[in-house]
C-alpha positions in Angstrom: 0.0 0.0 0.0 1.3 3.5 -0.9 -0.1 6.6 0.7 -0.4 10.0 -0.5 -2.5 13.9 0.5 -5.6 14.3 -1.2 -7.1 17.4 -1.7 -8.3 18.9 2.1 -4.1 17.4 2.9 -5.5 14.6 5.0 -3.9 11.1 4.8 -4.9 8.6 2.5 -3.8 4.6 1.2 -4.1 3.6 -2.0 -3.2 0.2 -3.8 -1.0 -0.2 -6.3 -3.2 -1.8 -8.8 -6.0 0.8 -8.2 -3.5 3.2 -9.9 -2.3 0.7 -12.6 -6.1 0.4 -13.4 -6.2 3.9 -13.1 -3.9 4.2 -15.4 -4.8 2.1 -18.2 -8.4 3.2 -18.0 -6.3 7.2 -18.7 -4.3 5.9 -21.6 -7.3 3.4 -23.3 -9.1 6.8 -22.9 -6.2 9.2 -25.1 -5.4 5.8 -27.6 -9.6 6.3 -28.6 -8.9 9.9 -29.4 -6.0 9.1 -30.9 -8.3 5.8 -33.1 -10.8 8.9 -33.6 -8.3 11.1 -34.9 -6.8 8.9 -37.7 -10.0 7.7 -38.7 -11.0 10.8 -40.0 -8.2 11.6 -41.5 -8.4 8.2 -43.3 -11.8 8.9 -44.3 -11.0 12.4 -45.6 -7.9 10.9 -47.5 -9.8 8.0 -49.2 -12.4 10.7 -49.7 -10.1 13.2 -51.7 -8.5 10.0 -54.0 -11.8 9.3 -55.1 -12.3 12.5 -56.1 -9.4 14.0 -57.6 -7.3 11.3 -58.8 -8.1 11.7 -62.4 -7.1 15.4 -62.4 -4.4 15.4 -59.7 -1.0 15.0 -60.8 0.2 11.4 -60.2 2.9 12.9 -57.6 -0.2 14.0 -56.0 -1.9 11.0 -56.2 0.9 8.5 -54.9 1.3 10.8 -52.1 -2.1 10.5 -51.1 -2.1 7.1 -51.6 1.3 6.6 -49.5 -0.5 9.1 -46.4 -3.7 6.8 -46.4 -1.4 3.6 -46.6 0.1 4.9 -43.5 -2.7 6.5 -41.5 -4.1 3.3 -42.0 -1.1 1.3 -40.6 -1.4 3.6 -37.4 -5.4 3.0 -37.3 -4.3 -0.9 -37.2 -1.4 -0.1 -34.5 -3.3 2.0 -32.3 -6.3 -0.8 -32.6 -4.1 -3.2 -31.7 -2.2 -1.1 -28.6 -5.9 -0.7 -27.6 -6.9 -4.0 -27.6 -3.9 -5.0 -25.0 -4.5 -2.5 -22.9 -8.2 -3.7 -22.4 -6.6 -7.3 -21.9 -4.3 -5.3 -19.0 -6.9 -3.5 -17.6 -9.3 -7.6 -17.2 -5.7 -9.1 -15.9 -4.6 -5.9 -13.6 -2.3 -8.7 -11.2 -0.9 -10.5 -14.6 -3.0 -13.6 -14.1 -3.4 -16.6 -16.3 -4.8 -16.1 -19.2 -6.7 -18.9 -18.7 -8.3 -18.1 -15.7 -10.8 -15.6 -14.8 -9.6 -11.7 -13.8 -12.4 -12.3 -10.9 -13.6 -15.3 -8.2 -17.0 -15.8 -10.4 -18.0 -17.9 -7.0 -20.4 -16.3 -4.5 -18.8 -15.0 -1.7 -19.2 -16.8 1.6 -19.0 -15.6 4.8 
């Protein structure tokens, strides 16, 4: 257990994991603006090719292809970087994959 001030400066524990989960939940949070971000930008790519590649110059037009090749690439990264943080946040103590994050038996007293 760690312990730190919170706002009024009393005194107060925290766990470890609590901030990990903390954390992850933060960074899943910036990686969908991030997901957002590129999307449109790959949608607004795609959108331009379709329109102007018959009167852009080819330069033009392998350069926009090359952009949306690579946008795309970081839409599929940034999915991907997503994805195992959402497997992190289930598994905050590293536990077996083939186990479940939580006791799915009732609690007795």
């Amino acid at each position: 257990r760690s312990f730190g001030l919170d706002f009024k400066g009393r005194i107060c524990y925290f766990d470890r994991a609590m901030a990990k989960i903390d954390r992850l939940k933060e960074e899943i949070g910036w990686l969908k603006l991030v997901f957002g971000l590129l999307i449109a930008i790959d949608v607004s790519l795609v959108g331009w090719l379709a329109q102007n590649y018959a009167s852009s110059s080819w330069a033009l037009v392998v350069a926009g292809v090359i952009a949306t090749a690579v946008v795309t690439l970081g839409v599929v990264r940034i999915n991907r970087i997503a994805y195992h943080r959402i497997k992190e946040l289930r598994r905050p103590n590293g536990l077996d994959s083939n186990r479940p994050a939580l006791d799915s038996r009732p609690h007795r007293p």
